[in-house]
VEXLOLUM-568209 format. One record per residue: x, z, y of N, C-alpha, C in turn. Coordinates in nm, 2 decimals, padded with zeros to 4 digits. Layout:
% residues N
SITE_nxx_nzz_nyy_caxx_cazz_cayy_cxx_czz_cyy
SITE_X_Z_Y_X_Z_Y_X_Z_Y
...
% end
This chain:
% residues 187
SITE_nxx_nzz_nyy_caxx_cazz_cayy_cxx_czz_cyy
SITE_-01.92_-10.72_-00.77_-01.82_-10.63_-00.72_-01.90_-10.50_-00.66
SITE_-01.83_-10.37_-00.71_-01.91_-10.24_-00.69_-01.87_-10.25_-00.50
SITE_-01.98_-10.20_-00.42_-01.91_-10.13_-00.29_-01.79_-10.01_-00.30
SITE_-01.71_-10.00_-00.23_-01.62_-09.90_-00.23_-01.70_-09.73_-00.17
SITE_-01.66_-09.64_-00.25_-01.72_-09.53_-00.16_-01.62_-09.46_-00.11
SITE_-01.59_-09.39_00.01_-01.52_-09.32_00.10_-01.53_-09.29_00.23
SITE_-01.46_-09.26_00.28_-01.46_-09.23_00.41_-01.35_-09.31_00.52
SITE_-01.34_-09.41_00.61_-01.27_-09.47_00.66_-01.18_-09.37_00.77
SITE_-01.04_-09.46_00.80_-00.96_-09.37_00.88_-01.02_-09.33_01.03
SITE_-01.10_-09.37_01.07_-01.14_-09.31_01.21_-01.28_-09.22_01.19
SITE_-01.37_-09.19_01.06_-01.43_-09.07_01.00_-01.33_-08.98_00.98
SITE_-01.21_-08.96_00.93_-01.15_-08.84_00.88_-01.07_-08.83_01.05
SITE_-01.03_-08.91_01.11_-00.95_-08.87_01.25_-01.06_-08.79_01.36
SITE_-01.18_-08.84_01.37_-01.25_-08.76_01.45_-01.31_-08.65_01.39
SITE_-01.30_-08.64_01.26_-01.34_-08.52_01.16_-01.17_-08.38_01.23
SITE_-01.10_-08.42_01.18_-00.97_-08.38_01.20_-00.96_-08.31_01.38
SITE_-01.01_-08.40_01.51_-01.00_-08.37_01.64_-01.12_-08.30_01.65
SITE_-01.22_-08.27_01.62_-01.35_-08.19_01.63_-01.24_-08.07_01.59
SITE_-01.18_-08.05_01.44_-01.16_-07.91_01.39_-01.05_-07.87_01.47
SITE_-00.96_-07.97_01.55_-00.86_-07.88_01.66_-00.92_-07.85_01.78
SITE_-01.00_-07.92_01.82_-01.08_-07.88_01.95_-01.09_-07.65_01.92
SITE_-01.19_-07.67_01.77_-01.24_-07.53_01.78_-01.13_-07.45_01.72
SITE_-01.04_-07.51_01.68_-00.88_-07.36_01.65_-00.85_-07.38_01.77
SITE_-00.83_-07.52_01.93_-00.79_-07.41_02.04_-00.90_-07.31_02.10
SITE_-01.03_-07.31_02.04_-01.13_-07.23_02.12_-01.14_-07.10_02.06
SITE_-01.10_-07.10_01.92_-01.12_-06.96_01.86_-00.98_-06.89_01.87
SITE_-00.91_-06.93_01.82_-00.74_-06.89_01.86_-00.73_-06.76_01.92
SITE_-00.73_-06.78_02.07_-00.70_-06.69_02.19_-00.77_-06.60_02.13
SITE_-00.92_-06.59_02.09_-01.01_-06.46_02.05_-00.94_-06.42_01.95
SITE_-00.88_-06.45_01.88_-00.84_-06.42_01.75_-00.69_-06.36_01.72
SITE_-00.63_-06.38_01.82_-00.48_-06.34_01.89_-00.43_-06.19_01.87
SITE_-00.35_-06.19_01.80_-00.31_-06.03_01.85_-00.28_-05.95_01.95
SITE_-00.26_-06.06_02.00_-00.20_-05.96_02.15_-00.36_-05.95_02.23
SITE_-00.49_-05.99_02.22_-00.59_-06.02_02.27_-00.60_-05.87_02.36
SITE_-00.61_-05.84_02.49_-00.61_-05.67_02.59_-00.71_-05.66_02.54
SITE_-00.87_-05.73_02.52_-00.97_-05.68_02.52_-00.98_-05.53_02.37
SITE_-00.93_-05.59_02.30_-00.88_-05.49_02.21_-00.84_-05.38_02.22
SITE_-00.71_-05.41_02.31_-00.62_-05.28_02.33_-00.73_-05.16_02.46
SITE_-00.84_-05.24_02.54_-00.90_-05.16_02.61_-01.00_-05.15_02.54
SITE_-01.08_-05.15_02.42_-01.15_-05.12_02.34_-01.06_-05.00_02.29
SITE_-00.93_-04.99_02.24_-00.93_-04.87_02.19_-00.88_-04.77_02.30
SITE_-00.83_-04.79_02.39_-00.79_-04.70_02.54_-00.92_-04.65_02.57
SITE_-01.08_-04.68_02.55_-01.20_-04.62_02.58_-01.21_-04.56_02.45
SITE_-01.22_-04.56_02.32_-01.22_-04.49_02.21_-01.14_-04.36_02.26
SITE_-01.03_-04.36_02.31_-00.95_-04.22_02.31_-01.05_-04.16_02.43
SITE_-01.03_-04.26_02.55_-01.08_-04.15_02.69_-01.23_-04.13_02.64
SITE_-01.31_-04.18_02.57_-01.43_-04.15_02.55_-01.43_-03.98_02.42
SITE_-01.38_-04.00_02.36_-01.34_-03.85_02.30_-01.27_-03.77_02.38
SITE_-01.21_-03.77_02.47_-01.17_-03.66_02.56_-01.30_-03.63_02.63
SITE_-01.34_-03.73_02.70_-01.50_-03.69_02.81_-01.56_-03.63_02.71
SITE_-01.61_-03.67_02.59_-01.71_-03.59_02.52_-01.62_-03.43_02.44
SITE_-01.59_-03.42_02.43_-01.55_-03.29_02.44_-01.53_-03.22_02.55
SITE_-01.48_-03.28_02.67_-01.51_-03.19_02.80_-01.62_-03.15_02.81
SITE_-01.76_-03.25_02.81_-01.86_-03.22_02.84_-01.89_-03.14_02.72
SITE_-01.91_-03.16_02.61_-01.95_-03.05_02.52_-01.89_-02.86_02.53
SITE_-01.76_-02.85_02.58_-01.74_-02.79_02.61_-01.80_-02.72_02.78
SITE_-01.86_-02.78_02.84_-01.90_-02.72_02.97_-02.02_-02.68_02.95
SITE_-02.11_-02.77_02.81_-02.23_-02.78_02.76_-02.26_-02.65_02.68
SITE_-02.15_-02.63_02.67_-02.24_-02.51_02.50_-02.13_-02.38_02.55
SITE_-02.05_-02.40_02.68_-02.00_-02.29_02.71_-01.87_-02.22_02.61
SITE_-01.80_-02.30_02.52_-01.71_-02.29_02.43_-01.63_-02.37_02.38
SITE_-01.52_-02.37_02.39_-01.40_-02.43_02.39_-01.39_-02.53_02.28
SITE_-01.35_-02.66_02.34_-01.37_-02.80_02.26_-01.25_-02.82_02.27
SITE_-01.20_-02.90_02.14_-01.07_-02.96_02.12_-01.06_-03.08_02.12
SITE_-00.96_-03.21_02.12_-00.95_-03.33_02.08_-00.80_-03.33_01.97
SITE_-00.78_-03.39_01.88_-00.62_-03.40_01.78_-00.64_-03.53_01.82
SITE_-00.53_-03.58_01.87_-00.47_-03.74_01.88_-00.36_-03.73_01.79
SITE_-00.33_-03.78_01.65_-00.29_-03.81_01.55_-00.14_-03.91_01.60
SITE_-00.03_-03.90_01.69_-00.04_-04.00_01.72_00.10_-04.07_01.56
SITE_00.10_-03.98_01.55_00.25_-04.04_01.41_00.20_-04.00_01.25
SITE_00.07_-04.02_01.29_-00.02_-04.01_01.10_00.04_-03.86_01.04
SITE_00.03_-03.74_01.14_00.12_-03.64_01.00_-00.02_-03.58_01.02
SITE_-00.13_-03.57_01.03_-00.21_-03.50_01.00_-00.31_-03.54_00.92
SITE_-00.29_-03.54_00.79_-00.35_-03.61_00.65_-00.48_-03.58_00.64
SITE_-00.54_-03.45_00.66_-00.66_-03.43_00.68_-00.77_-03.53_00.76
SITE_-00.69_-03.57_00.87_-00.80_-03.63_01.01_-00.71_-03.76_01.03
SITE_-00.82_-03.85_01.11_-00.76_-03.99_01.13_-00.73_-03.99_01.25
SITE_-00.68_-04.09_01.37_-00.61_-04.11_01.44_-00.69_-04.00_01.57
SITE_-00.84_-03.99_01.58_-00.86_-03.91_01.66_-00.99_-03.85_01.63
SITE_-01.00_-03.67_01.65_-01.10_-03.61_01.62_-01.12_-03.52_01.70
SITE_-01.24_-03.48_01.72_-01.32_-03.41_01.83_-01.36_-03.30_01.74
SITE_-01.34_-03.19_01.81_-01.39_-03.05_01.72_-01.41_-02.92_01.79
SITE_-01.52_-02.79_01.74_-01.48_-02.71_01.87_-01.39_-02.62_01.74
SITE_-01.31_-02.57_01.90_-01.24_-02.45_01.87_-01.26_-02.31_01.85
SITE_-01.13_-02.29_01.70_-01.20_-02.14_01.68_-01.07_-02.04_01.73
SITE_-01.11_-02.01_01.84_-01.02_-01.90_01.92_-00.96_-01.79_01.85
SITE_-01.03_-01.72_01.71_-01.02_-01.64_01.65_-00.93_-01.63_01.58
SITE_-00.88_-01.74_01.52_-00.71_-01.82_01.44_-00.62_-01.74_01.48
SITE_-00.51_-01.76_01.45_-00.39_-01.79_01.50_-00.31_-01.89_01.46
SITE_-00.20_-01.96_01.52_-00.33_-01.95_01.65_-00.44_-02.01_01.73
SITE_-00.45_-02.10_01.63_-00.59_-02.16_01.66_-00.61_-02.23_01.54
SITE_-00.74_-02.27_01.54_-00.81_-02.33_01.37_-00.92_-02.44_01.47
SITE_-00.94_-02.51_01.39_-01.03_-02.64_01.41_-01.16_-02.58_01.34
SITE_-01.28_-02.51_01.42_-01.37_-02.46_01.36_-01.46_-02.59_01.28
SITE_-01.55_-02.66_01.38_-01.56_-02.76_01.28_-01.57_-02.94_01.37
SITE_-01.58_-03.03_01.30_-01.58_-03.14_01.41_-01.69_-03.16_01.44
SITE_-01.73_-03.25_01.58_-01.79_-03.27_01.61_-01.88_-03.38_01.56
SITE_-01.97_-03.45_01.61_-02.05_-03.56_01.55_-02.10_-03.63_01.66
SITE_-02.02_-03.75_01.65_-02.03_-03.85_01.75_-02.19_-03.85_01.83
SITE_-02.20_-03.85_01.97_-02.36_-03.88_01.99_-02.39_-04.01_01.95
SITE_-02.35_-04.14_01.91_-02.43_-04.28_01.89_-02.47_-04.25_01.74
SITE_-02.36_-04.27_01.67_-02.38_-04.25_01.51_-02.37_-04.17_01.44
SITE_-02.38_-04.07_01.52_-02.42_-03.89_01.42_-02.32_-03.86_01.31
SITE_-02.20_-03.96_01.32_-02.07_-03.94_01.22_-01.99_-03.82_01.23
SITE_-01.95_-03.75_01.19_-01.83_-03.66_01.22_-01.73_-03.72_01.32
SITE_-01.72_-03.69_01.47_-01.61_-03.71_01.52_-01.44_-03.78_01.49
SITE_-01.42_-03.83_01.38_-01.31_-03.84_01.33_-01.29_-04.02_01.32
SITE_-01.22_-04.06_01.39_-01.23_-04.22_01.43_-01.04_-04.25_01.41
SITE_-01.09_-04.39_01.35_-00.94_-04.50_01.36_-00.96_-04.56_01.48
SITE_-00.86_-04.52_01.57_-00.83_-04.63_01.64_-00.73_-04.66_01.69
SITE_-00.59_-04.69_01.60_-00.52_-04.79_01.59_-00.53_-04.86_01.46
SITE_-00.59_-04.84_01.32_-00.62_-04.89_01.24_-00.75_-04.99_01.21
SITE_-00.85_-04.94_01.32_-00.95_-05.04_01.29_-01.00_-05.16_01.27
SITE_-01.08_-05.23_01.21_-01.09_-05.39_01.22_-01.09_-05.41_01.33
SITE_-01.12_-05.38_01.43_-01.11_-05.39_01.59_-01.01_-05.43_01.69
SITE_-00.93_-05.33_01.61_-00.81_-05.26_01.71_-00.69_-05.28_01.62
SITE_-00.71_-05.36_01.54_-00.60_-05.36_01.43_-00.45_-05.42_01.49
SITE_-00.32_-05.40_01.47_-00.22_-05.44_01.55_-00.18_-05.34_01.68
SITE_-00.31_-05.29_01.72_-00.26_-05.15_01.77_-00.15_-05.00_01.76
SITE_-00.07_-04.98_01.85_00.00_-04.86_01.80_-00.02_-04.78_01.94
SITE_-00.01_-04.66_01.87_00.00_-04.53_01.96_00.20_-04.55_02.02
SITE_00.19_-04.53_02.18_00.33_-04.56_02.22_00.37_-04.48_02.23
SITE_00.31_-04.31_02.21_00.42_-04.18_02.28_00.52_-04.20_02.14
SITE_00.61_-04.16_02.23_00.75_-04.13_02.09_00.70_-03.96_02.04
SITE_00.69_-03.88_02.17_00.61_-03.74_02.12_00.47_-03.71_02.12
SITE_00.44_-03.61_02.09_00.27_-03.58_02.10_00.25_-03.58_02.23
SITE_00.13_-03.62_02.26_00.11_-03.67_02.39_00.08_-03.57_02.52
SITE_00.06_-03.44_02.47_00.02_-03.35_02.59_00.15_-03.21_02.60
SITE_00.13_-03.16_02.69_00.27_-03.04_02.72_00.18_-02.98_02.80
SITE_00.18_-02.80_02.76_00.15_-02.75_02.82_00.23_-02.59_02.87
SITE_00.21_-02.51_02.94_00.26_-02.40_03.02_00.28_-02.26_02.90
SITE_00.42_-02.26_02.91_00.45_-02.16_02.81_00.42_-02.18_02.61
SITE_00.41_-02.29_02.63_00.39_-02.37_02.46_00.52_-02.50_02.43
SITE_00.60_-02.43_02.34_00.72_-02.51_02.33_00.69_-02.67_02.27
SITE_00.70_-02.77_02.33_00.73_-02.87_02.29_00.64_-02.95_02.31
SITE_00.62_-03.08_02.28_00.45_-03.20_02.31_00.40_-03.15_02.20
SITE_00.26_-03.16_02.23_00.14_-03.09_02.12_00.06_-03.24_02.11
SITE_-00.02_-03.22_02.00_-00.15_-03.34_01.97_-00.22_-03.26_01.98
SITE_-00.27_-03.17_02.03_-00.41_-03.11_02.04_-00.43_-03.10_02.20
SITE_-00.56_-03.07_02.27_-00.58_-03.08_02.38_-00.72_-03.00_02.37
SITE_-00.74_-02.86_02.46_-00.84_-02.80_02.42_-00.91_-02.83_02.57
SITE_-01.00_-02.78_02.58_-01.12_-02.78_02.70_-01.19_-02.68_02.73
SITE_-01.16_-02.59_02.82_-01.25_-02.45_02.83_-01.38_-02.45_02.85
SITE_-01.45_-02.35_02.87_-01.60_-02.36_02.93_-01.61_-02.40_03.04
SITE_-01.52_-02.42_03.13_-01.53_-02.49_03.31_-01.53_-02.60_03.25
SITE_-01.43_-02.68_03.17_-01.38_-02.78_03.13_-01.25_-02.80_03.20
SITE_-01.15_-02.71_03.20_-01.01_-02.73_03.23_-00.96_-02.76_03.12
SITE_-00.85_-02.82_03.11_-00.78_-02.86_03.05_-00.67_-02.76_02.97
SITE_-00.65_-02.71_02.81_-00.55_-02.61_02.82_-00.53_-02.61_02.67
SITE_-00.46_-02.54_02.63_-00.46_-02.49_02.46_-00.47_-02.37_02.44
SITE_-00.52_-02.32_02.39_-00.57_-02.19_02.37_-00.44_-02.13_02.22
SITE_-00.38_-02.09_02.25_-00.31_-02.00_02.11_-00.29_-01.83_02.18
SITE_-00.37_-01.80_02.03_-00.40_-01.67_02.01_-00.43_-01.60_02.10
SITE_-00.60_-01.67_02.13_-00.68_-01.62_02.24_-00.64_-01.65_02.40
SITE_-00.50_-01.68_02.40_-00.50_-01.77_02.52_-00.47_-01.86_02.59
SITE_-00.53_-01.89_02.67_-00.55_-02.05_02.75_-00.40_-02.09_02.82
SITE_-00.35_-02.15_02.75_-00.24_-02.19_02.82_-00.24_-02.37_02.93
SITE_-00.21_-02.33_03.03_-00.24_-02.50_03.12_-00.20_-02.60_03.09
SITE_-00.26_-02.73_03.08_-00.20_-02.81_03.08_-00.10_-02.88_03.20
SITE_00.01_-02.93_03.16_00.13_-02.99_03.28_00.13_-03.12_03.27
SITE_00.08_-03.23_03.14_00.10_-03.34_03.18_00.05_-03.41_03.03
SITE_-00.02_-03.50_03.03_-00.13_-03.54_02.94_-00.16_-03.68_02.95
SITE_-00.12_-03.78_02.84_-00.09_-03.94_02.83_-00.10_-03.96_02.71
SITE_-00.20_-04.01_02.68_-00.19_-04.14_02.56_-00.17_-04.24_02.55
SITE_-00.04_-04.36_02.55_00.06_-04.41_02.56_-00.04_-04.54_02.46
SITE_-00.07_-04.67_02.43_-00.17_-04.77_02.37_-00.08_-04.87_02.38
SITE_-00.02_-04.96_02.27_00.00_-05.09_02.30_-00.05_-05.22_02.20
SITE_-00.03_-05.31_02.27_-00.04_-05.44_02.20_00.05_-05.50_02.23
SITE_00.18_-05.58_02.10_00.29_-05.63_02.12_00.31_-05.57_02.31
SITE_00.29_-05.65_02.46_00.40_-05.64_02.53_00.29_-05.57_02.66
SITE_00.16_-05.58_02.61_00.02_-05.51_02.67_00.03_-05.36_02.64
SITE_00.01_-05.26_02.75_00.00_-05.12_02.75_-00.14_-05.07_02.82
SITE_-00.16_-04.96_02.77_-00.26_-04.89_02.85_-00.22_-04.75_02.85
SITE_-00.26_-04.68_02.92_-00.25_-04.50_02.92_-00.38_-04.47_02.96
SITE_-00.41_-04.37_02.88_-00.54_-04.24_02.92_-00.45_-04.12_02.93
SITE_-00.47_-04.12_03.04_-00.44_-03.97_03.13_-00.53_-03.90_03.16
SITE_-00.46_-03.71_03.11_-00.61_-03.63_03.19_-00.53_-03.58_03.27
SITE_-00.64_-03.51_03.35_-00.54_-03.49_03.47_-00.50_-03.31_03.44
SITE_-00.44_-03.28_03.50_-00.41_-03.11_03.46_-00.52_-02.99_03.51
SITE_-00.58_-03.02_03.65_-00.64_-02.90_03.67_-00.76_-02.94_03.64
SITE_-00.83_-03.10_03.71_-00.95_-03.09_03.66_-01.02_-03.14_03.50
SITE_-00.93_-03.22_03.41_-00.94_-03.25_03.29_-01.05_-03.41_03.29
SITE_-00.99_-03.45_03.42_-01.05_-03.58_03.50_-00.97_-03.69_03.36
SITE_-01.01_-03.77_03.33_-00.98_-03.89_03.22_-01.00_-04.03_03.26
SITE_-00.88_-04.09_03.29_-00.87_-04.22_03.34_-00.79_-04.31_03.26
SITE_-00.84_-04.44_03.28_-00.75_-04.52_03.16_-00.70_-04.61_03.30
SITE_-00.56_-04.65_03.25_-00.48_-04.75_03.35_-00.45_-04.84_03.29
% end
């Protein structure tokens, strides 16, 4: 009589409780709704606003950010850093910036990334309003102080109220700048 070859029922049962032990350990990380995500991309936005403030205070010429937030800007992805060409009308995106870590062009996914994936932008409008410029705008310029403003056709108009609106299913964040001093905080 040959031996039997297999595996008996208490090898495949503790085979079986090892592999649920690690789907409840991986799971939660793996989660859509996981915040750590949603404040991974809430720093992607506020971190492109600071760096353009600062580039603008740095080189003494007006820095822009486009928050893409309803995909109509086919050219650029969800957010791009650029300086401004005042010369337009009424303004032109002279050229983008290049991230300081990876020397890339300024121009980043993030509500589409493997990262951030499940992410959506929450304003219903463009996310900034400013003084004497009809309606919510996606652009947000940065003077040489580093105030906060949009520049059309040579001039600086203020900003009044500035929110990037972030969710995850029932998880929110906002990056807010502030109006006079172009101060950027995530909540």
């Amino acid at each position: 009589m040959k031996p039997q070859v297999g595996f008996q029922l208490i090898e495949l049962m503790l085979v079986v409780a090892i592999l649920a032990v690690i789907a409840l350990i991986a799971i939660p990380y793996l989660s859509a709704t996981d915040p750590a995500r949603l404040d991974l991309a809430a720093q992607e936005v506020a971190d492109a606003l600071r760096f353009a403030r600062a580039e603008a205070i740095r080189s003494g010429q007006a820095h822009g950010v486009l928050v893409d937030h309803d995909a109509s800007q086919a050219a650029y992805q969800d957010i791009a850093v650029y300086r401004v060409d005042t010369t337009a009308s009424p303004f032109a995106i002279a050229a983008l910036l290049y991230h300081p870590v990876d020397k890339q062009p300024y121009d980043r996914q993030v509500v589409a990334g493997p990262e951030t994936r499940g992410i959506a932008f929450a304003n219903a409008t463009a996310p900034f309003t400013f003084d004497a410029v009809g309606g919510a705008q996606q652009h947000i310029h940065f003077d040489a102080g580093g105030a906060p403003v949009q520049i059309r056709d040579g001039t600086p108009h203020r900003l009044l109220s500035g929110a990037v609106l972030l969710s995850l299913g029932r998880e929110r964040r906002t990056v807010s700048v502030q109006p006079v001093t172009g101060r950027v905080t995530v909540q």
